[in-house]
C-alpha positions in Angstrom: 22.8 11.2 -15.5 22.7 8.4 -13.3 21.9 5.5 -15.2 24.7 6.5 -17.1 26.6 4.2 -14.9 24.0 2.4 -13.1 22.1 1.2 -15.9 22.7 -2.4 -15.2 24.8 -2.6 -18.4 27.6 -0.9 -18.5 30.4 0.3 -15.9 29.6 -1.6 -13.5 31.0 -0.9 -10.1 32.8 1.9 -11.4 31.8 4.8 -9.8 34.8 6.2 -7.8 34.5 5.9 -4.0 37.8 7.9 -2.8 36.9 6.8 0.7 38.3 3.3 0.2 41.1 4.5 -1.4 44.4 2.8 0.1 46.9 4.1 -2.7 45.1 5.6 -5.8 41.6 4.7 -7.2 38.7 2.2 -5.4 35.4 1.6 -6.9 31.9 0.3 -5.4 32.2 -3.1 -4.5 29.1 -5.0 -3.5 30.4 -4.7 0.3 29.8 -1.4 0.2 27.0 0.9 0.9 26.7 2.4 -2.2 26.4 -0.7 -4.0 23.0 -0.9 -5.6 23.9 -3.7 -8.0 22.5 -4.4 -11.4 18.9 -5.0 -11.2 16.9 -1.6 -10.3 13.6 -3.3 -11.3 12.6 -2.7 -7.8 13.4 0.6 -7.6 11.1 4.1 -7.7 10.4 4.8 -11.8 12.8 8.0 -12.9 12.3 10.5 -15.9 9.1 10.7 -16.3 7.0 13.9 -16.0 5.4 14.8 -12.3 2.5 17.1 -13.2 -1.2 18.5 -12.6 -2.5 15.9 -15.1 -0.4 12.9 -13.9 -2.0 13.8 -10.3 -5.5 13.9 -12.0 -5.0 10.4 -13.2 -3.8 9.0 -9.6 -5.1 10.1 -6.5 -2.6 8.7 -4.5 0.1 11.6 -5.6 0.4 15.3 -4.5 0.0 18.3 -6.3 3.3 18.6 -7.9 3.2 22.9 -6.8 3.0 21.1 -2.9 6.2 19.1 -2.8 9.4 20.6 -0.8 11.7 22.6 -2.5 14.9 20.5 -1.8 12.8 17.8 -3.7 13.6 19.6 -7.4 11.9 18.3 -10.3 14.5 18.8 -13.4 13.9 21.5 -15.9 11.0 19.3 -17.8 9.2 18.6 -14.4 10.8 15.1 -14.6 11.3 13.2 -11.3 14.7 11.9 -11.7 17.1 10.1 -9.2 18.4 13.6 -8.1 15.1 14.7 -6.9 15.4 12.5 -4.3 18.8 11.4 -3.7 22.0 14.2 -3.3 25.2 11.6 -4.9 27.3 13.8 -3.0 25.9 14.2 0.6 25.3 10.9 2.6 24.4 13.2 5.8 20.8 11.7 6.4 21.9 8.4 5.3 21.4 6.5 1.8 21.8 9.8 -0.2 18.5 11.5 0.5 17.5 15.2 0.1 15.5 15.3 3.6 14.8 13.3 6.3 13.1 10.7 5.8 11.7 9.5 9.8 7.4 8.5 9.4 8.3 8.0 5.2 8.1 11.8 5.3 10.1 12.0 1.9 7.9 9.6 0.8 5.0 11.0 1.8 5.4 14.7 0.3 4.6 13.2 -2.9 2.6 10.1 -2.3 -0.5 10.7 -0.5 -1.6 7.0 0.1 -5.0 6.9 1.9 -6.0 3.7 3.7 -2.6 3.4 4.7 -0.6 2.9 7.8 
């Protein structure tokens, strides 16, 4: 759902943002905040399935059955960008579905020994 308009290809800065609105419509712009730009290569992989057997194969992730509720997986146990990010509440800043203070976000699915 996302990616349907920031795939990097199409509608580009059009995703309404009613709170620069002078007189009618304002999209993104790269000045604001929700400007993420074209290139997502750095961003977290989406839409792929968060299971027992992906956990098998890396260590370094949680038992999918451990991860907090507000965190949803979509109804094929996909991680997509709305597992982590709420497009329509900015309360805890950039999006997110829980407080993220010590990576704890982060770190509910990631469980990366060794590091600080």
């Amino acid at each position: 759902m996302c990616l349907s308009c920031h795939d990097g290809t199409i509608a580009l800065t059009q995703t309404y943002n009613s709170n620069n609105a002078l007189a009618g419509s304002v999209y993104i712009t790269p000045q604001d905040r929700g400007y993420i730009g074209t290139d997502l290569t750095d961003d977290h992989p989406i839409s792929f399935t968060y299971d027992s057997a992906l956990v098998a194969k890396n260590t370094q992730l949680r038992d999918p059955n451990t991860i907090p509720k507000v965190l949803a997986l979509d109804q094929n146990h996909q991680l997509q960008c709305t597992t982590c990010h709420d497009p329509h509440n900015d309360s805890l800043g950039y999006f997110l579905r829980m407080d993220n203070r010590a990576s704890a976000m982060c770190t509910s699915c990631h469980n990366m020994i060794g590091w600080p």
